[in-house]
C-alpha positions in Angstrom: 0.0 0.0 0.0 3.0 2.3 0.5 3.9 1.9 -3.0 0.4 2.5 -4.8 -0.3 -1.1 -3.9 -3.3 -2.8 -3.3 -4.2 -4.5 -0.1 -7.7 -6.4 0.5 -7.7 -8.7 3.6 -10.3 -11.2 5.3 -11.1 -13.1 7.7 -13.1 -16.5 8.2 -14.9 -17.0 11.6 -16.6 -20.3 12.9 -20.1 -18.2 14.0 -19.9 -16.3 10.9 -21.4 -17.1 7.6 -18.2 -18.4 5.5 -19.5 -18.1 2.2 -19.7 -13.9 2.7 -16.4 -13.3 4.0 -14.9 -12.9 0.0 -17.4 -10.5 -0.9 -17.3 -8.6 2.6 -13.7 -8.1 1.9 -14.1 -6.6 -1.6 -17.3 -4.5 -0.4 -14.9 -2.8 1.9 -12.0 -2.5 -0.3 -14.3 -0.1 -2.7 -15.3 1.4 0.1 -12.1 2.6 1.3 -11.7 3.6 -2.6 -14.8 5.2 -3.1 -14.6 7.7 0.5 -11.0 8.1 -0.8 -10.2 12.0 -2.0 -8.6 10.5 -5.4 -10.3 11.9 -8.4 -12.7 10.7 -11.3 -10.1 9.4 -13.0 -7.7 8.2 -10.6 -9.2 4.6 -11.0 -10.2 4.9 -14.6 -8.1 2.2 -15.9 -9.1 -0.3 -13.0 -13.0 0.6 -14.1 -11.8 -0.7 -17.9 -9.8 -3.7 -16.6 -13.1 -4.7 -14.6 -15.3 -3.9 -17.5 -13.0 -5.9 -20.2 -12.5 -9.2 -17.6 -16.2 -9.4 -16.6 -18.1 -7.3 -19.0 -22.0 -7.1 -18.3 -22.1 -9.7 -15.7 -20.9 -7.7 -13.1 -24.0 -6.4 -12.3 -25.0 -9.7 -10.8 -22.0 -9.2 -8.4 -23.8 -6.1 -7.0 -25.7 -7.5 -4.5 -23.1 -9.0 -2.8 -20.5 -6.3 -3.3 -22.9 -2.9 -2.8 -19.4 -0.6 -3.0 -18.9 -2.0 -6.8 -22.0 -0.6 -7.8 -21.0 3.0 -6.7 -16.9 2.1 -7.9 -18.1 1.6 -11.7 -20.6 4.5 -11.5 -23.5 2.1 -12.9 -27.0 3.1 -12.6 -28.5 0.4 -14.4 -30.8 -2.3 -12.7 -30.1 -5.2 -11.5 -31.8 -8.1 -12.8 -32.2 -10.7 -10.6 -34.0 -13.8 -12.4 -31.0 -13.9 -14.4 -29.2 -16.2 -11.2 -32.7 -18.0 -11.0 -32.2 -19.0 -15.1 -29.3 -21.3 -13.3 -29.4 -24.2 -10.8 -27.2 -25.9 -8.4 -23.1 -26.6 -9.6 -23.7 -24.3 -12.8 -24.6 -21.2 -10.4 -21.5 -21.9 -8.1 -19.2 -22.2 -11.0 -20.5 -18.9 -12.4 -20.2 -17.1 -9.2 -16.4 -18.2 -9.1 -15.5 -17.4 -12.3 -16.8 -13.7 -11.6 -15.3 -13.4 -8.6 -12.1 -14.4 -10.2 -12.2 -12.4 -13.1 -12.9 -9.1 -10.4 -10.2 -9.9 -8.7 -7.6 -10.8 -11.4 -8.8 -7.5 -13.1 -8.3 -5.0 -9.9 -4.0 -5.5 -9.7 -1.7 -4.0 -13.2 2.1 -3.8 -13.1 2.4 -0.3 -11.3 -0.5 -1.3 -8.4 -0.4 -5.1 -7.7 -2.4 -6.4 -5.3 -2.3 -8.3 -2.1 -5.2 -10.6 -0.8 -4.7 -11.9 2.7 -7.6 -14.5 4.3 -7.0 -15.4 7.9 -8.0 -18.4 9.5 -8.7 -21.0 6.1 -9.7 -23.5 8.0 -13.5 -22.3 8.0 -13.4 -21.1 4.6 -16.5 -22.2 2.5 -16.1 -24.5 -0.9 -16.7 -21.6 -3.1 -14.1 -19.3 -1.5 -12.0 -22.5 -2.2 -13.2 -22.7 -5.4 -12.1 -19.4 -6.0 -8.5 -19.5 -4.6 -8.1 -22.7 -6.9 -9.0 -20.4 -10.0 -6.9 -17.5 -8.9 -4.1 -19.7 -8.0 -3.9 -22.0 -11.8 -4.8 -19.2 -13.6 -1.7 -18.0 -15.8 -3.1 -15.2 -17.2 -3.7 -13.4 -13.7 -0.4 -11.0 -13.2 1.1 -8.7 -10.3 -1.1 -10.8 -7.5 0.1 -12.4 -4.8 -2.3 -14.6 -2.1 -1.2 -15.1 1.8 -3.6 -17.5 3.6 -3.2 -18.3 7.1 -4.8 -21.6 8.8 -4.6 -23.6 11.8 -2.9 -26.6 11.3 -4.2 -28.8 14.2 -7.3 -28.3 12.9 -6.8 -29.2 9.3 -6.3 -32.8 8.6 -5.8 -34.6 5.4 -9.2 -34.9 3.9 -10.0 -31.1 5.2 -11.3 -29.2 2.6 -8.4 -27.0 2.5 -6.1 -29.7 2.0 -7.6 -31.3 -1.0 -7.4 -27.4 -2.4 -4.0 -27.2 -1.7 -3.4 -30.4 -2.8 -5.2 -29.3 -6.5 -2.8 -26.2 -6.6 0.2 -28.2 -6.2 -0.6 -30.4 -9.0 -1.3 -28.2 -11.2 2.9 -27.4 -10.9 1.7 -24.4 -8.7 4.4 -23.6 -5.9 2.8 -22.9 -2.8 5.3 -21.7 -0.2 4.4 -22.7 3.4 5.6 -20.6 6.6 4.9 -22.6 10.1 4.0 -19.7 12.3 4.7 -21.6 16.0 6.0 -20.8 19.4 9.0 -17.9 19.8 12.4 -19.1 20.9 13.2 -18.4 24.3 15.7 -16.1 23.0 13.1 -14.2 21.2 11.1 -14.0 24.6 13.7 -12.4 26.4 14.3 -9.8 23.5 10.7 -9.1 24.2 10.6 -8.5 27.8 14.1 -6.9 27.6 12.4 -4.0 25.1 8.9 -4.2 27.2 10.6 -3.2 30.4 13.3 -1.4 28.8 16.1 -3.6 30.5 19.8 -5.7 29.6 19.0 -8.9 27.9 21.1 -10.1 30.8 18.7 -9.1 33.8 15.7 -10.1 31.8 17.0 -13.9 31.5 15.7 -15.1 34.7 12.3 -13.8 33.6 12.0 -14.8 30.6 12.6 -18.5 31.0 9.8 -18.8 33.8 7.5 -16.4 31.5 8.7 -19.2 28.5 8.2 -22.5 30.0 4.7 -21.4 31.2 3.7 -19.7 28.1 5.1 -22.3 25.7 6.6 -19.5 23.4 2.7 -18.9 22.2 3.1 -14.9 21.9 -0.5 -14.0 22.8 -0.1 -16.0 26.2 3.1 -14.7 26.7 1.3 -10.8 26.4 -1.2 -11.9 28.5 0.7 -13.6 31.1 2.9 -10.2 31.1 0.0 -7.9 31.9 -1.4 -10.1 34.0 1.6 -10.1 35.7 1.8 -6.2 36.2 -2.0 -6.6 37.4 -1.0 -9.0 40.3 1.9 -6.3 41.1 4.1 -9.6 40.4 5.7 -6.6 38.2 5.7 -3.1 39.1 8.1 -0.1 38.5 10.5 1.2 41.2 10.6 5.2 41.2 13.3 4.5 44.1 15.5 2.5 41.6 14.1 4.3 38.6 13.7 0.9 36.8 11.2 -2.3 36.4 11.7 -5.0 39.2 9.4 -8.4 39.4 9.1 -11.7 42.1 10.4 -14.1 40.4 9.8 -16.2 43.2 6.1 -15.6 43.4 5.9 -15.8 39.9 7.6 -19.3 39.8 4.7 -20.5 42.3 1.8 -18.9 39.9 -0.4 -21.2 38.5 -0.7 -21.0 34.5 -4.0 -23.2 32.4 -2.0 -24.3 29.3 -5.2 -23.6 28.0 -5.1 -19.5 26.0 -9.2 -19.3 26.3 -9.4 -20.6 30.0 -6.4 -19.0 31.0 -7.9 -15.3 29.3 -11.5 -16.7 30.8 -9.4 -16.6 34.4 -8.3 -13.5 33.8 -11.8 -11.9 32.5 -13.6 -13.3 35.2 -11.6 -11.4 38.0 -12.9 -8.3 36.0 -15.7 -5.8 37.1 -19.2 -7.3 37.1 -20.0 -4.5 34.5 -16.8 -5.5 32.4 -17.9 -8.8 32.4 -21.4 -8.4 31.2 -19.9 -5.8 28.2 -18.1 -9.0 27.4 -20.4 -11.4 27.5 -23.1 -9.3 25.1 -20.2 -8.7 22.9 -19.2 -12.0 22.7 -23.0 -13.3 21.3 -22.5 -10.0 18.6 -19.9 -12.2 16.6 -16.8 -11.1 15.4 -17.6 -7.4 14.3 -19.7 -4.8 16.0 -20.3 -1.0 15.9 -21.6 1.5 18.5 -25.1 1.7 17.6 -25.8 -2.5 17.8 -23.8 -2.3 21.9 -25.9 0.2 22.8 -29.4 -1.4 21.6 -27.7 -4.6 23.5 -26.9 -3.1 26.8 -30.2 -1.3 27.7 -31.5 -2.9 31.0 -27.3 -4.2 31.8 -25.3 -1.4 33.0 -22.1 -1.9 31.6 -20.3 1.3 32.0 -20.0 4.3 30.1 -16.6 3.8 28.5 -16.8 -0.1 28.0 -15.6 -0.2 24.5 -12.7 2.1 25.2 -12.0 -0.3 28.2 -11.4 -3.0 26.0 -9.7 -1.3 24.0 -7.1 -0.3 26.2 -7.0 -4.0 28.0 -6.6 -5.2 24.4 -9.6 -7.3 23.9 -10.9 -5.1 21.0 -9.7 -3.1 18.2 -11.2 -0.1 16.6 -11.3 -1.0 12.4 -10.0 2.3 11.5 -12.7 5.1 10.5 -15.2 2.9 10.1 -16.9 2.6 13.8 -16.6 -1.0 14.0 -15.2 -3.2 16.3 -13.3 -6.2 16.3 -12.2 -8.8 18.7 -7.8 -8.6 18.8 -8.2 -12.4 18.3 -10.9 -14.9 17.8 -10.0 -16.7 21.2 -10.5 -13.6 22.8 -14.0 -13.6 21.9 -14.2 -17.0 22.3 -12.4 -16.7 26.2 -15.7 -13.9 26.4 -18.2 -16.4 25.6 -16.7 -18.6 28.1 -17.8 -16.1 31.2 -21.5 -17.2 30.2 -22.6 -20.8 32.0 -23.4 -23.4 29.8 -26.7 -24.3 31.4 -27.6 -20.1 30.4 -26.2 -19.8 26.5 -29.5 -20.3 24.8 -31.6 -17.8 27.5 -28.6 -15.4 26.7 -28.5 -16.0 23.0 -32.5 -15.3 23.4 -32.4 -12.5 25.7 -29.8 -10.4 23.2 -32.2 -11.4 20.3 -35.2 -10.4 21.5 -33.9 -7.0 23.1 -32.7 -6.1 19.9 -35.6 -6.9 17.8 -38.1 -5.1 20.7 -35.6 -2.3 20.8 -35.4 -1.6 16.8 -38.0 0.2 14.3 -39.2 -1.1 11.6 -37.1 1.1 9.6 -33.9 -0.2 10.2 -34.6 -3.8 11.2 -33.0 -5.2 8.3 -29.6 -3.0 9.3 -29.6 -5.3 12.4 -31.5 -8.4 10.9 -28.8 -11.1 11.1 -27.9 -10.0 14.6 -31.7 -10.4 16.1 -32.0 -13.6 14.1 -28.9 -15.4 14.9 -29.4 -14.6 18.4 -32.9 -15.7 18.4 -31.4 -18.9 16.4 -29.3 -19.8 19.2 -31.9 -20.1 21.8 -35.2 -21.2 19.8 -35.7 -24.9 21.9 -37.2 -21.7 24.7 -39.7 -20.7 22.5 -42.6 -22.5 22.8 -45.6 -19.9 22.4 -46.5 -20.4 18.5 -46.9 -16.4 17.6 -43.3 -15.9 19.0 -42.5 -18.8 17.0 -44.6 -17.3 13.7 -42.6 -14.0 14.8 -39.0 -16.0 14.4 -40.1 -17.2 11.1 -40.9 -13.9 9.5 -37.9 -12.4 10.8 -35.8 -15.9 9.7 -37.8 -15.4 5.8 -36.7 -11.8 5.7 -33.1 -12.7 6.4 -33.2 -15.6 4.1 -34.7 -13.7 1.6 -31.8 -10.2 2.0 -28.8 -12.6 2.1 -30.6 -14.9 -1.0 -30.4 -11.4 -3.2 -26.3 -11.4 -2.2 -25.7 -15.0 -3.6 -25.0 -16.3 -0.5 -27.0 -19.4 -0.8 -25.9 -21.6 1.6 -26.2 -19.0 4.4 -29.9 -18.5 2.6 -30.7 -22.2 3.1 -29.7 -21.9 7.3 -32.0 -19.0 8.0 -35.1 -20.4 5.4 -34.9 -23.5 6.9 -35.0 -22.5 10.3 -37.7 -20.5 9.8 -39.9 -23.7 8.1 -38.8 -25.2 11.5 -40.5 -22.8 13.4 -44.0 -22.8 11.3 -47.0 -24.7 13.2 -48.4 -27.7 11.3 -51.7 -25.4 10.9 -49.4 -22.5 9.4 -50.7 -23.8 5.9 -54.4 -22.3 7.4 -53.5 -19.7 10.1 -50.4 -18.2 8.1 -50.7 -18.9 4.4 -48.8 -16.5 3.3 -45.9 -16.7 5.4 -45.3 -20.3 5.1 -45.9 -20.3 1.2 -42.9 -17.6 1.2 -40.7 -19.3 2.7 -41.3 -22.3 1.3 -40.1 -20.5 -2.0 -37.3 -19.0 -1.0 -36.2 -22.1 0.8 -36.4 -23.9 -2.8 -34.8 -21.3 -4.8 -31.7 -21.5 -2.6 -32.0 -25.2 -2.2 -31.7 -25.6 -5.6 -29.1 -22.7 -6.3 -26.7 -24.9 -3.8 -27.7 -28.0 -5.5 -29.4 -29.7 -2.6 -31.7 -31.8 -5.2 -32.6 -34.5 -2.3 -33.5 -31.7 0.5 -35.4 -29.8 -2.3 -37.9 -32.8 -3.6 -38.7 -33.6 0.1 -39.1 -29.7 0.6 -41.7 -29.2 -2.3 -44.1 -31.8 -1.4 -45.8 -29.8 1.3 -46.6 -26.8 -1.0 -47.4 -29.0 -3.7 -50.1 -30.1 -2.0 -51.2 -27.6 -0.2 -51.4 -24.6 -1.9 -54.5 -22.6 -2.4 -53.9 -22.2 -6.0 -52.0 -23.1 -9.5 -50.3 -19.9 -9.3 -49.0 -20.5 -5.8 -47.1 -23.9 -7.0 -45.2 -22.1 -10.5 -42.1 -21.0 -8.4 -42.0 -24.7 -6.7 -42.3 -26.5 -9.7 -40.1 -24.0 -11.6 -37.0 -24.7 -8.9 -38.2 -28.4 -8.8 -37.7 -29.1 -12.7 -34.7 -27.0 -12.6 -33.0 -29.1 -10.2 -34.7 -32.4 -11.9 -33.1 -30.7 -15.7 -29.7 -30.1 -13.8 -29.5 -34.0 -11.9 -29.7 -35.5 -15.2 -33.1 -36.7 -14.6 -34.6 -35.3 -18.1 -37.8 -37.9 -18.2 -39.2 -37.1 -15.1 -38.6 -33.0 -15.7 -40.1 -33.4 -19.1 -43.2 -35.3 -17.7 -43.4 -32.5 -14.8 -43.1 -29.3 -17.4 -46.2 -31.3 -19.6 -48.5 -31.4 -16.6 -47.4 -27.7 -15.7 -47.6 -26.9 -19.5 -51.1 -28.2 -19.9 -52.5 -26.6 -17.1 -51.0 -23.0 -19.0 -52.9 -23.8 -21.5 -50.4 -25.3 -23.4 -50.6 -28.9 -24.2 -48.0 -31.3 -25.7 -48.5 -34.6 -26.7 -46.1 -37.2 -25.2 -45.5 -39.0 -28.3 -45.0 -37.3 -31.8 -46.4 -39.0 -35.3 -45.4 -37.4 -38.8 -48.7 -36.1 -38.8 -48.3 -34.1 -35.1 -44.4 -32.9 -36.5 -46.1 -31.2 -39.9 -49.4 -30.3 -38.2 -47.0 -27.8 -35.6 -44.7 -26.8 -39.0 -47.7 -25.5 -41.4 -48.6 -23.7 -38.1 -45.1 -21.9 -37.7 -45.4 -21.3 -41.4 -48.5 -19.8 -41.3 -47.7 -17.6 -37.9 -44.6 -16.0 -40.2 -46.6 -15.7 -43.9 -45.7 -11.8 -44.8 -43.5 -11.5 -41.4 -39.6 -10.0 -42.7 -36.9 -10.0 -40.5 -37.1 -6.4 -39.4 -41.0 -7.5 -38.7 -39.9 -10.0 -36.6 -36.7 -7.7 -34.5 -40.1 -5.1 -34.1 -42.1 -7.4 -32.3 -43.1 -5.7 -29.2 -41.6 -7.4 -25.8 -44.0 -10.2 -24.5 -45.8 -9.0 -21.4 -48.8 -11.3 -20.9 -47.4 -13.6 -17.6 -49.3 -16.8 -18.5 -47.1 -17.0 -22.0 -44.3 -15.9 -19.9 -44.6 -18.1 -17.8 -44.9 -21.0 -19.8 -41.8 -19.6 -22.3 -39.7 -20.3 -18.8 -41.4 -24.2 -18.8 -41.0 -24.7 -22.5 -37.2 -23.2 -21.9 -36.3 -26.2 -19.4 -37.9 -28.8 -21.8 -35.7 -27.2 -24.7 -32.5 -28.5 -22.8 -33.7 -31.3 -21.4 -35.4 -32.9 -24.6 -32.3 -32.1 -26.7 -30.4 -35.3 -26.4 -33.2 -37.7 -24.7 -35.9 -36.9 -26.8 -34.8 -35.1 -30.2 -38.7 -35.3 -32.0 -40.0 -33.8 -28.7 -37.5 -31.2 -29.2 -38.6 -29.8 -32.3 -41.4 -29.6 -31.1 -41.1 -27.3 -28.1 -39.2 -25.2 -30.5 -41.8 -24.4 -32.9 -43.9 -24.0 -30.2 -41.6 -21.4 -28.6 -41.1 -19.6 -32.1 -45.3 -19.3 -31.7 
C-alpha cells in the first residue's frame, strides 16, 4: 500500500457465515476507494480492466459487493431472475469465475495487489473454489495470495487440504511458513524492550515467562500484563527501573489452556466489564456503537466499555469505520466462556429479543442477522406459536436479504430454520408466510444443488397450496433441479403437466402427422413476417405465456439429447 499497492484482507470466523467473507472483503476495499479523495479518474483504468474481464455480468456481483456498484458508477438495474435462469453446480461455478475475473482485473504492473484471508480453515467451498482459479490461472499478473490456517485443525481430507493439494498439481508452488512458538531467545528480546532492561537481567524472567507460556506470543502478552496486574511486576521510582518476584511468579499457577487462562483472567474483572463482554461476545466477530448500545439497555455496563477493552486489548477499533473487532478470535471465544453453559440459549434469546423489541421497523434489516442469529441460538425456549410465527418472519426476511447477495448456503440456514418454526396449521392460520418461505427455501435449495433436501421440501406446498399460481415458483426450482440432476424424463413429464395446465398442451408421443401439423402452423404464424417485422415485435408482457416460455425453456435442454422429435417440437412452439 505504500507503494500504490493494493491490499484487500479477510477473515473467516466459525459463528460467521463463510460463504460472505470474499465478498465482505471486496465491499470494503471499494469502500475505502470510493470515500477516498482521489479523483474521477484516478481509478479509470481499474474501471476498464473490470469492465474488459467481466463485462456485463458484473452487475449480478452487486448484491453481494454494494461498493462496486457505486466504484463503476452504474446506474442500471439489477436483474435478478437472471441467477434464477441457473441451478445448483452451474450457479457456483459462475459465481467463481466472476469473482475471479474481479479480482484478477483489480492488480496492473504499477499497483499489484495483495489478498490476505486469515483463519482458512473455516473457509467455504466456493471461496476454495475461487482461490483454486486465482491460483492455476496463468493469465492473472502482479497478485500475490497469503492465507493463514490452523494446522491442528486441518487434517488430510480437510477441505483445504484437497485445495491445496489441487494447486500443487497443477505445478503451482505454494510456499508454506509454520508460524509456532517464539524461541526463548526471542522471549527475552521481548521482555528486555517491554521493560526497557539488559538482555542479561531479563533472563531469569523470561525462562519462567517461556516454559509457562510455551513460546505462544498471545499467552506470553497476556501472562505479562497479567503479571503487572498481580503487582508480580511493578516499576520502582526508588530505583528508577522495572523490578518483578520471580519467586512468586515461579509459584503462579498458569491453564495451558489460552481461552481458560484469558477466561481466568476476564472473570476477575468488574461485574460490569464482564457483562460488556459477555453481550459482545454473542454480537460475533464485528460490532459497531449503535448495535452495543441497543444490546446493553437494562445491563449497566459502563459508560466507557468499549474504550475499556480497547485499552485491555480485547478489542480493536477498524479504523474510521466505527466498527469493532475482537484482537483475536480466542478472545472472543475466552468472552463467551464467562456465560454458563446451562444459560447460553436464554442469553443468545435475551440479546435477540432485546434487539428486535428495541429496533424500528425502519432499520430492522440494518440489524437483521444479529436479532435472528441470536434468536437462532436459543429457539428450543420458545414455545408460544406467535413468537414462533414472529421468528419465522424475521428468519424469511433474512433468508430472503442474504438470498439477493448470492449467499446461498447461508440463505438455506436462515429459510430453513424459519420452516422449523411454522406450526403444522401454518398452511391455514399463516398462508402467506409459510408459502414464502417455502419458496425461497427452494430457490436456494436448488441454487446450492441440494436436489434430495429440495424434492422432500416441495411436497408440502405442492399439496397444499391454495392455488396453481402458488405452486409455479416450486415446480419451476423443482424441474430445474430435476433438468440439472440428469433426470430429463421425469422434468419433461413434470413441465407437460405444468404446460397443460397453461394452456399449453404437448402430446407425449409425436407421429409425422403431429411434426407437420405444428410446422404448417409456424409457417402460417410467419406468412408476410420479414426480419425487421420479426426484430419489431413488441416485448412479451402477458405472464401466463411468460410463464410457460420459462417451462418450454427447461424442456428445450432437457429434450435435446433424450428426446430429439419432442424437441422440435417445443421449438416451434416457442417460435409461436
Amino acid at each position: 500500500a505504500d507503494k500504490n499497492g493494493f491490499f484487500i484482507e479477510g477473515k473467516f470466523d466459525v459463528s460467521v457465515r463463510p460463504d460472505k467473507v470474499l465478498a465482505s472483503a471486496l465491499d470494503s476495499f471499494f469502500a475505502s476507494i470510493n470515500a477516498s479523495n482521489a479523483g474521477q479518474n484516478t481509478y479509470m483504468s481499474m474501471r476498464w480492466r473490470i469492465s474488459d474481464a467481466v463485462g456485463s455480468g458484473v452487475s449480478c456481483l452487486y448484491d453481494s459487493i454494494p461498493s462496486l456498484r457505486t466504484f463503476m458508477d452504474d446506474g442500471t438495474e439489477v436483474d435478478r431472475s437472471e441467477g434464477r435462469k441457473i441451478a445448483g453446480n452451474s450457479l457456483d461455478q459462475r459465481l467463481k469465475y466472476m469473482f475471479c475475473k474481479l479480482i484478477s482485473a483489480i492488480p496492473c504492473r504499477s499497483q499489484p495487489l495483495v489478498l490476505v484471508l486469515d483463519d482458512l480453515q473455516w473457509a467455504d467451498e466456493m471461496t476454495l473454489g475461487v482461490i483454486r482459479m486465482l491460483m492455476t490461472d496463468p493469465e492473472i499478473h502482479h497478485f500475490l495470495l497469503l492465507g493463514c490456517y490452523r494446522e491442528n485443525e486441518v487434517n488430510d481430507s480437510h477441505m483445504l487440504s484437497t485445495s491445496l493439494n489441487d494447486i500443487r498439481e497443477q505445478g503451482i508452488n505454494i510456499m508454506t511458513i509454520k508460524v509456532g512458538a517464539i524461541e526463548k531467545e526471542s522471549t527475552n528480546a521481548l521482555i528486555s524492550d517491554v521493560m526497557c532492561l539488559p538482555l542479561n537481567l531479563c533472563r531469569p524472567l523470561s525462562n519462567v515467562v517461556h516454559r509457562k507460556t510455551g513460546g505462544i506470543i498471545m499467552f506470553v502478552l497476556r501472562l505479562l500484563a497479567s503479571l503487572n496486574d498481580e503487582e508480580l511486576i511493578w516499576y520502582s521510582i526508588k530505583s528508577r527501573r522495572w523490578m518483578f518476584d520471580l519467586q512468586q511468579i515461579e509459584l503462579k499457577e498458569m491453564s495451558e489452556d489460552v481461552v481458560k487462562h484469558m477466561t481466568e483472567h476476564m472473570s476477575r474483572l468488574p461485574k460490569k466489564m464482564q457483562m460488556g463482554l459477555k453481550l459482545c461476545a454473542c454480537l460475533g466477530p464485528k460490532f459497531d456503537t449503535a448495535i452495543v448500545e441497543k444490546v446493553q439497555r437494562g445491563a449497566n455496563i459502563g459508560d466507557n466499555f468499549l474504550e475499556s477493552c480497547v485499552d485491555d486489548g480485547f478489542l480493536q477499533i477498524k479504523g474510521d469505520s466505527g466498527f469493532y473487532t475482537w484482537a483475536h478470535d480466542q478472545v472472543q471465544q475466552a468472552a463467551y466462556e464467562l456465560i454458563p453453559l446451562q444459560q447460553r440459549e436464554k442469553f443468545h434469546l435475551l440479546i435477540g429479543s432485546r434487539l428486535f423489541l428495541s429496533t424500528s421497523s425502519a432499520e430492522i434489516d440494518k440489524f437483521i442477522f444479529y436479532i435472528v442469529d441470536n434468536m437462532n441460538r436459543g429457539v428450543t425456549l420458545v414455545d408460544n406459536p406467535q413468537q414462533k410465527y414472529e421468528m419465522a418472519e424475521l428468519n424469511l426476511r433474512a433468508g430472503e436479504k442474504i438470498l439477493e447477495r448470492h449467499s446461498f448456503q447461508s440463505s438455506v440456514k436462515y429459510l430453513m430454520a424459519g420452516i422449523a418454526l411454522l406450526e403444522n396449521d401454518s398452511w391455514e392460520k399463516k398462508y402467506g408466510l409459510t408459502i414464502r418461505l417455502h419458496d425461497a427455501a427452494s430457490e436456494a435449495l436448488c441454487a446450492t444443488g441440494d436436489f434430495p433436501k429440495l424434492t422432500a421440501l416441495a411436497e408440502k406446498p405442492l399439496i397444499y397450496a391454495r392455488c396453481f399460481q402458488d405452486k409455479l415458483n416450486i415446480y419451476n426450482n423443482l424441474v430445474r433441479a430435476l433438468s440439472s440432476s440428469g433426470e430429463h424424463e421425469e422434468c419433461i413429464s413434470r413441465c407437460v403437466s405444468v404446460l397443460s395446465q397453461l394452456g399449453e398442451f404437448l402430446p407425449k408421443h409425436i407421429t409425422p402427422d403431429i411434426y407437420r401439423e405444428e410446422v404448417a402452423k409456424v409457417k402460417q404464424a410467419l406468412i408476410g413476417q420479414s426480419k425487421q417485422d420479426l426484430l419489431s415485435l413488441p416485448v412479451m408482457t402477458e405472464a401466463k405465456k411468460l410463464t410457460a416460455m420459462r417451462f418450454l425453456n427447461h424442456m428445450l435442454i432437457a429434450t435435446y439429447s433424450t428426446n430429439p422429435p419432442l424437441n422440435l417440437l417445443v421449438v416451434f412452439r416457442m417460435v409461436r
